[in-house]
C-alpha positions in Angstrom: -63.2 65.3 -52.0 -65.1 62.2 -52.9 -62.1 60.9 -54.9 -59.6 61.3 -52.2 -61.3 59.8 -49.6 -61.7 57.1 -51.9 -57.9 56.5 -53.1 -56.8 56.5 -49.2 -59.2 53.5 -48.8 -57.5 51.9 -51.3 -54.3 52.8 -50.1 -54.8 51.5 -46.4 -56.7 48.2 -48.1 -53.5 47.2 -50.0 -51.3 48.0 -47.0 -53.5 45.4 -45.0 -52.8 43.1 -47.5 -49.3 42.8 -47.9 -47.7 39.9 -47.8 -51.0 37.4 -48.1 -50.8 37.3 -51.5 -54.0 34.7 -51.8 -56.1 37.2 -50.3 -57.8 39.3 -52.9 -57.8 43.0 -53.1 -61.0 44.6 -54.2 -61.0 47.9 -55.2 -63.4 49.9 -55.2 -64.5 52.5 -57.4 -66.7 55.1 -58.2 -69.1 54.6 -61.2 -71.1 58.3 -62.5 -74.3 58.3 -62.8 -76.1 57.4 -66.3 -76.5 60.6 -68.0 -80.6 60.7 -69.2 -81.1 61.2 -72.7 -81.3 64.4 -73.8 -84.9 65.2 -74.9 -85.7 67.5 -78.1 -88.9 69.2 -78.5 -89.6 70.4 -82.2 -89.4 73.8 -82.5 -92.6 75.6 -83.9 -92.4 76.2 -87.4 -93.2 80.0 -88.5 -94.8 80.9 -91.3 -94.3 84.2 -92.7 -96.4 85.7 -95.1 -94.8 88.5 -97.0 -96.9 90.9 -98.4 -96.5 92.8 -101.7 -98.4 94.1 -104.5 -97.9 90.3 -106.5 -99.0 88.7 -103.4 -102.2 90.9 -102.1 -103.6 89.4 -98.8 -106.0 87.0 -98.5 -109.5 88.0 -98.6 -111.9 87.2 -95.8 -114.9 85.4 -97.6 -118.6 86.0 -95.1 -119.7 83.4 -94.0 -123.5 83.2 -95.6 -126.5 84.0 -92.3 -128.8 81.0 -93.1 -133.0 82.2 -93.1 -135.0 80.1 -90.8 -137.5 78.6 -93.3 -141.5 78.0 -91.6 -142.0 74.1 -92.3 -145.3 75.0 -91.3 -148.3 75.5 -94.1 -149.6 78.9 -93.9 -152.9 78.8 -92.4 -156.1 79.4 -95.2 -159.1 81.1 -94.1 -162.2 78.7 -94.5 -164.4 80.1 -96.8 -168.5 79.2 -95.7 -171.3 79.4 -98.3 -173.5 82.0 -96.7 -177.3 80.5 -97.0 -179.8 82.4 -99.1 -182.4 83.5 -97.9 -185.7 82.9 -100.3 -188.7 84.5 -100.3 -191.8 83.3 -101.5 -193.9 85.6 -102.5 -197.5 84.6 -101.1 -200.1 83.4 -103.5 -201.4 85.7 -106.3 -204.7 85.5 -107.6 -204.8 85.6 -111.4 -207.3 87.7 -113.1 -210.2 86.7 -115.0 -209.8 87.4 -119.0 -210.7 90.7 -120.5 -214.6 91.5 -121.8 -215.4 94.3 -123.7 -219.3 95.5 -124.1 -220.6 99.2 -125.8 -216.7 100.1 -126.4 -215.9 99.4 -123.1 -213.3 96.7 -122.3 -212.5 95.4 -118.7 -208.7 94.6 -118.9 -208.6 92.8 -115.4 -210.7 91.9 -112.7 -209.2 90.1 -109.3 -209.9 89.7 -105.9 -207.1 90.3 -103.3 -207.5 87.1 -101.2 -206.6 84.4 -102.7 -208.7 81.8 -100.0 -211.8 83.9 -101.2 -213.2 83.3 -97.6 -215.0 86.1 -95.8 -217.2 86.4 -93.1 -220.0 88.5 -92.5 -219.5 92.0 -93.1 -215.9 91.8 -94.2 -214.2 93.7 -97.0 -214.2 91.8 -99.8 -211.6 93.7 -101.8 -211.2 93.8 -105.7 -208.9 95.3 -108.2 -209.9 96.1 -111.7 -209.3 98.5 -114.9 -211.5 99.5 -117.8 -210.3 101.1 -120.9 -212.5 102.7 -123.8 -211.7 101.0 -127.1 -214.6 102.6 -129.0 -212.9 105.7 -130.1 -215.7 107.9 -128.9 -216.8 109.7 -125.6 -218.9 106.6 -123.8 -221.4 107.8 -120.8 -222.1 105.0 -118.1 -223.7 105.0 -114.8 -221.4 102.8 -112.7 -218.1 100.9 -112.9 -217.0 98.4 -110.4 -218.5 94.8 -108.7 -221.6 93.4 -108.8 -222.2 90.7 -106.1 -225.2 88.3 -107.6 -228.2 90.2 -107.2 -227.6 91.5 -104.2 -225.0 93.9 -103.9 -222.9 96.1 -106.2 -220.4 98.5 -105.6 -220.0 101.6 -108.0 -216.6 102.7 -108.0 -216.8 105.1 -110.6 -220.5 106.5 -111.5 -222.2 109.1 -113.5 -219.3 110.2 -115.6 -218.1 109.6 -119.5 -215.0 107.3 -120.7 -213.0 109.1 -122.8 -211.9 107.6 -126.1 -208.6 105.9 -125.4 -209.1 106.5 -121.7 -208.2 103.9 -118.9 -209.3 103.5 -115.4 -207.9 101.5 -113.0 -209.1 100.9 -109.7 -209.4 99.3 -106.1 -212.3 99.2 -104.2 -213.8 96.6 -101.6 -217.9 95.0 -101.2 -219.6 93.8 -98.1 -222.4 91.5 -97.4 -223.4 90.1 -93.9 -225.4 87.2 -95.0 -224.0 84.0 -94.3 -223.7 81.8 -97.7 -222.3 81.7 -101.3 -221.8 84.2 -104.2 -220.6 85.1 -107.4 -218.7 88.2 -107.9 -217.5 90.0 -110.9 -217.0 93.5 -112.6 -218.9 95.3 -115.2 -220.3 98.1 -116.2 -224.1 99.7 -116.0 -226.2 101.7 -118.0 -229.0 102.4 -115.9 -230.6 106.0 -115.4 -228.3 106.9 -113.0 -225.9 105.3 -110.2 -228.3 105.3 -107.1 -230.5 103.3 -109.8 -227.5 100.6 -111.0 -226.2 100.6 -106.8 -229.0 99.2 -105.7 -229.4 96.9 -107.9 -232.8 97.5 -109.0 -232.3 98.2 -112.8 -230.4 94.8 -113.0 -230.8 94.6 -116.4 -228.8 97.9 -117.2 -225.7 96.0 -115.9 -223.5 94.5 -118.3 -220.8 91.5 -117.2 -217.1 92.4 -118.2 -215.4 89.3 -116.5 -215.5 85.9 -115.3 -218.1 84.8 -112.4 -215.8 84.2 -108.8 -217.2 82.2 -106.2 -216.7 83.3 -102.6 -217.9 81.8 -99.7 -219.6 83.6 -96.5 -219.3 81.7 -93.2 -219.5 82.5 -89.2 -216.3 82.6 -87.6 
């Protein structure tokens, strides 16, 4: 319909101009439309696998879990030294040396306080032991301490050593006088024990250790 209508312009245009040949004619005509250019988009490309015993499938490979690893040291107990304990054993007191007299032999004679400080009427304790090295039966009358002149203390009295026999003993002394003494163990052969314990047959006694001084005071 477009063209038509467009030739009858023309048409009546020409008929106008008839016979003025210096006026120009224009026609006018219809120009299409500029096609666009067609566009192409790629077509995917499709890869086929074919499968068949020369061309197994791929395998799947795992992927390897990685193991957290502890950056941190482990932690080492502290080991203490545990402090020993020492115990010092409290002062001994050493005996006196061994004396022998009529076959019989005091092997040791000690006191038990090693200050050798009393006061009056205190034990004065002692340890001692007397063996018979004669190789005969000996009688005696007392063995134990002997406190100077004044005090003894028969431990064992009125009885026979045996040849080869030991006696070991502890026994304690007292004195109340203020003031200081000698004591030290032996052996007596007076008449009897009442005789050597009160120290009135002095000379039956017979010293079988060292002389230890001890000291008497008020407290």
């Amino acid at each position: 319909m477009k063209h038509v209508l467009l030739a009858l312009l023309a048409l009546s245009l020409i008929a106008c101009n008839v016979g003025s040949p210096d006026r120009a004619v224009a026609l006018v005509t219809s120009t299409p439309a500029a096609s666009a250019a067609p566009v192409y988009t790629q077509a995917p490309v499709i890869q086929t696998v074919i499968v068949s015993a020369t061309n197994p499938p791929p395998t799947l490979t795992q992927v390897p879990t990685l193991t957290p690893t502890w950056l941190f040291p482990t932690p080492t107990r502290m080991v203490t030294n545990t402090p020993t304990l020492t115990i010092t054993p409290p002062p001994t007191v050493a005996p006196t040396p061994a004396r022998s007299f009529n076959g019989i032999r005091m092997d040791y004679f000690m006191l038990n306080k090693s200050d050798r400080k009393y006061v009056p009427g205190e034990d004065i304790w002692f340890k001692f032991k007397v063996t018979n090295i004669a190789g005969r039966d000996i009688p005696y009358s007392c063995i134990g301490a002997l406190m100077n002149d004044v005090k003894s203390q028969c431990s064992w009295g009125d009885s026979v050593l045996r040849a080869g026999q030991s006696l070991e003993w502890e026994d304690h002394i007292n004195h109340n006088a203020v003031g200081r003494y000698v004591i030290f163990g032996g052996v007596c052969y007076g008449s009897n024990r009442s005789t050597c314990d009160t120290v009135r047959d002095r000379n039956g006694w017979a010293d079988l250790s060292e002389w230890i001084s001890i000291e008497i005071n008020q407290r």
